[in-house]
C-alpha positions in Angstrom: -48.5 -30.7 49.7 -44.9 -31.0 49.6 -42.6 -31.8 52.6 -41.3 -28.3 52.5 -44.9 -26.7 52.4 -46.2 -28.4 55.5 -43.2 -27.6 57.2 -43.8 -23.7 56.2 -47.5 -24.4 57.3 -47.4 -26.6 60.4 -44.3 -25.6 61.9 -43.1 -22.2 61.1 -45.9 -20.3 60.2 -47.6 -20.3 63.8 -44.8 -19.0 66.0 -44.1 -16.2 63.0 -47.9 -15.2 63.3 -47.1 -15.2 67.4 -44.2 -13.2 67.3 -46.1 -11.0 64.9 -49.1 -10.3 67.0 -46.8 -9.8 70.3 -45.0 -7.6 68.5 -48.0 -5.3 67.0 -49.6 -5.0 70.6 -45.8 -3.6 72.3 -46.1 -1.5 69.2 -49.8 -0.4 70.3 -49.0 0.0 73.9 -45.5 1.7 73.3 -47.4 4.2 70.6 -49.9 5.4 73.8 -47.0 5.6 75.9 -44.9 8.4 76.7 -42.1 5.9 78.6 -42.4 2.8 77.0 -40.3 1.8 73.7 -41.3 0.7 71.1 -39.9 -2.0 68.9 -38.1 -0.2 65.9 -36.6 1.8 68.8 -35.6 -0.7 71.0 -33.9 -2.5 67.8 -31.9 0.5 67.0 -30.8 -0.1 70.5 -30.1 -3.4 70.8 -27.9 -3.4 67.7 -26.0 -0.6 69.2 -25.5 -2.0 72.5 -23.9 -5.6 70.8 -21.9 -3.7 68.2 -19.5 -3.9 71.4 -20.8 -6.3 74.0 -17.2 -6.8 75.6 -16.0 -3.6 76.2 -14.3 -2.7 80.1 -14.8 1.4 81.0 -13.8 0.6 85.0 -15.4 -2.5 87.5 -18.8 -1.3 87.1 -18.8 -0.1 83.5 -18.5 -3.2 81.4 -20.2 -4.8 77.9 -23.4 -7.1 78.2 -21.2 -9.8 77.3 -19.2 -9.6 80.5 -22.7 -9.4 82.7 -24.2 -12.5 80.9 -21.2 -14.4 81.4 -20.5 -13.6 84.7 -24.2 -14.7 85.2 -23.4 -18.0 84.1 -20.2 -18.4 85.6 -22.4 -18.1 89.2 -25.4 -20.3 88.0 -22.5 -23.0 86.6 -21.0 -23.2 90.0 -24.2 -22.8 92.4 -25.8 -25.5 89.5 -22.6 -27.9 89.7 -22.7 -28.2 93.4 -26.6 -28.5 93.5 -25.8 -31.3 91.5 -23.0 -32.9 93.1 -25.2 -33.1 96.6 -28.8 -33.2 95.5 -28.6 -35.9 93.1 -27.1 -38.6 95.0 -29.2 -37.6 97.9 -32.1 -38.1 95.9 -30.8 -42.0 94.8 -30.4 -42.1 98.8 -34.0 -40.7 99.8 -35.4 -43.2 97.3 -33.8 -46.2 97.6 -33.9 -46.1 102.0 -37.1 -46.0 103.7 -35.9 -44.5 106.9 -33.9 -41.7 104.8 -36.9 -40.7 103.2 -39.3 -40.7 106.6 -36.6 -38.8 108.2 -35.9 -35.8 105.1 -39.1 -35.7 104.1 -40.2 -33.2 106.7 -37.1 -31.1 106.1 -37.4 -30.9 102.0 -41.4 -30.1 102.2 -40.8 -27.2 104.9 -37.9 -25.5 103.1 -38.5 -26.2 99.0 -41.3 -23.5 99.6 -38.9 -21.1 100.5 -38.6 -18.0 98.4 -35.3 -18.0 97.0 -34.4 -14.9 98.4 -35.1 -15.2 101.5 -31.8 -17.3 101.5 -29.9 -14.4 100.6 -29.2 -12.6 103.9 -28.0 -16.3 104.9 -25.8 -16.1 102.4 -24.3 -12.5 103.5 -24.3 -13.2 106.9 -22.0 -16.4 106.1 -20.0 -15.5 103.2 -19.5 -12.1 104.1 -19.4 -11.4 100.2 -22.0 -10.9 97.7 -20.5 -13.1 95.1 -20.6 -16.5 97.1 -23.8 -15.3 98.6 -25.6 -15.7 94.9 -23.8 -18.6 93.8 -25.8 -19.6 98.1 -28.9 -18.9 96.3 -28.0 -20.7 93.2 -27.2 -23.7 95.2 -30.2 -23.3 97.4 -33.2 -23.2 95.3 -31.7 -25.5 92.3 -31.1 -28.3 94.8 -34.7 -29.1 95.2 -36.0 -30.2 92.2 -32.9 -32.6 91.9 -33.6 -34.2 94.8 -37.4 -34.7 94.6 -37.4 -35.7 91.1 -34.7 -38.5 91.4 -36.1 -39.7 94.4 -39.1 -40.4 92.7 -37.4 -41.9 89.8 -36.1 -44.3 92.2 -39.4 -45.1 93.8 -41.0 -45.6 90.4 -38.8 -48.6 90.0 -40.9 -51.9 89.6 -40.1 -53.7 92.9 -39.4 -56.9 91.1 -36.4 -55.4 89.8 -35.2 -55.4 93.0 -36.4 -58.8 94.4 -34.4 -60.0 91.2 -31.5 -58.2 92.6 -31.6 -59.8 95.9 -31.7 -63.3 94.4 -28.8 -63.1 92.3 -27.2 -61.1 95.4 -26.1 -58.5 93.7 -24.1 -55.5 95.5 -25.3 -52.0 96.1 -22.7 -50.7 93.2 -24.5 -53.3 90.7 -27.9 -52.6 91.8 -27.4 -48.7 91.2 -25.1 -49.1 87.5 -27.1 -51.9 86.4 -30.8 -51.1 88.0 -31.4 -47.6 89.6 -29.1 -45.3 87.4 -31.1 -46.3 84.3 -34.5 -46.6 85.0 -34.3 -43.0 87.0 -32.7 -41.1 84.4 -35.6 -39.5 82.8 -36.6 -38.2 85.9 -33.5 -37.2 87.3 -32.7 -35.2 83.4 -36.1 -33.5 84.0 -35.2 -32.7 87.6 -32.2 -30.9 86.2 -33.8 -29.1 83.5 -36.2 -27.5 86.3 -33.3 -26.7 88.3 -31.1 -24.9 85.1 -34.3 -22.8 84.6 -35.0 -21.8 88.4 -31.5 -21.3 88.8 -31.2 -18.8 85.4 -34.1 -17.5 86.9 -33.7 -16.3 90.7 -29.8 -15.4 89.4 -31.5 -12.0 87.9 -32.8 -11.1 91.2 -30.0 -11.8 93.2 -27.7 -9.9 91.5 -30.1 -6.8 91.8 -29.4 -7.5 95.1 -26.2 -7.8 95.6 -24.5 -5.7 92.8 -21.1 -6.2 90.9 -21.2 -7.5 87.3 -24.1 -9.5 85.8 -27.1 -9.5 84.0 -29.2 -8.6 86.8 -27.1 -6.0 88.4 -27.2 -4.3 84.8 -30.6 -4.3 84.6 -31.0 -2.3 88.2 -28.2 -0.2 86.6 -30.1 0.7 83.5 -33.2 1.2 85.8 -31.2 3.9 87.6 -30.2 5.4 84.6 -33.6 5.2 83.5 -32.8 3.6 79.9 -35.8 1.3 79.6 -34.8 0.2 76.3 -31.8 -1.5 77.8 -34.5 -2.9 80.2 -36.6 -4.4 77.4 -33.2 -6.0 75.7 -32.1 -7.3 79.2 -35.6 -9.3 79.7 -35.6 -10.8 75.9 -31.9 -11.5 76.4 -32.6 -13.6 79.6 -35.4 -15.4 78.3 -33.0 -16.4 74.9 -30.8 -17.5 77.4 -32.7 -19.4 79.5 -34.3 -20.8 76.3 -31.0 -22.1 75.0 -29.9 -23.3 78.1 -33.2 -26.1 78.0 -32.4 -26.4 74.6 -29.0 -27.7 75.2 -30.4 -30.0 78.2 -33.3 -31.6 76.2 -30.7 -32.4 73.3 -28.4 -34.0 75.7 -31.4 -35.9 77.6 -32.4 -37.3 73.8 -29.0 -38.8 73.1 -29.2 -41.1 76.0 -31.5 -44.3 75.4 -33.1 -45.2 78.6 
């Protein structure tokens, strides 16, 4: 078999048979349905809805383009800062005993914390629904930052380390030349669970909260009771999400550990 055949057999054929079969079923359950759409008419209404994606009819009338960006713009920001505090915390947790002992109650009583249930927090501080959703962002991406780098740290072979303290290196040294490297793989994956959870809980904070973004359109279109705008919404967030661990396991592969 050519190198072109087994790629048409081993790689591309199974997920075309998937999609297939996923979408013959929605076909089966949309044709016994008098609310659900079905494929060929959700189609016809996704091309129509992205033949203008960026239009502006007033604050609460805009394109899907505009809600999907302004999604991101509050997952970038709520992500960034996650990542700003989390990840050093987590080098901190791992590499000090008595840091660890004394967070480790905190981090395993509030990581199992819905995500929502931050968000009246967030209102009752912000006094704005905007920052209150970028709280949430911030809230439930941090944890998986912190755990998973702490644990890359603690992974380290203690050897390492007793090597360190012979040649005396400093703390700087120790973390460029030692820590950063050996923890990277766990701190990447820590970050790629945080992207996804924060892409995720953004939908259902914005339902929440209003103004312009993916989720707040998706409660809009449930209002209007256009459940063919539903149906695009829920493919478009999982292409997003999708591309967004894409772009972080393509960055993680460049880097040689």
């Amino acid at each position: 078999m050519t190198k072109a055949g087994k790629y048409l057999v081993e790689d591309l054929f199974p997920p075309v048979v998937g999609l297939g079969l996923f979408i013959l079923i929605w076909a089966l359950l949309a044709h016994g349905s008098e609310t659900l759409p079905g494929p060929v008419k959700t189609w016809h209404s996704a091309v129509s809805l992205f033949s203008d994606p960026f239009y502006q009819k007033g604050p609460n009338d805009q394109g899907i383009g505009w809600n999907i960006l302004n999604s991101l713009g509050r997952v970038g920001i709520g992500f960034g800062l996650a990542a700003l505090i989390g990840i050093p915390l987590g080098f901190m947790i791992g590499r000090f005993g008595f840091l660890d002992k004394m967070t480790s109650p905190i981090v395993s009583m509030l990581r199992p914390v819905s995500p929502l249930a931050w968000l009246p927090i967030g209102l009752l501080v912000f006094k704005a629904a905007n920052p209150a959703a970028i709280w949430v962002i911030f809230i439930s991406s941090i944890w998986p930052m912190i755990i998973n780098t702490a644990v890359g740290v603690r992974q380290l072979p203690q050897d390492y380390l007793n090597v360190a303290r012979v040649l005396n290196l400093s703390e700087w040294k120790v973390f460029t030349k030692i820590l950063f490297p050996a923890t990277l793989p766990y701190m990447l994956t820590g970050i790629r669970l945080a992207i996804g959870t924060a892409w995720l809980v953004i939908v259902a904070a914005e339902m929440l909260t209003g103004g312009v973004g993916i989720g707040f359109w998706v409660w809009d279109e449930w209002n209007n009771l256009n459940v063919e705008h539903i149906i695009i919404a829920i493919f478009v967030v999982g292409i997003v999400g999708l591309l967004l661990e894409t772009m972080l396991i393509q960055i993680a592969k460049r880097f040689s550990y």
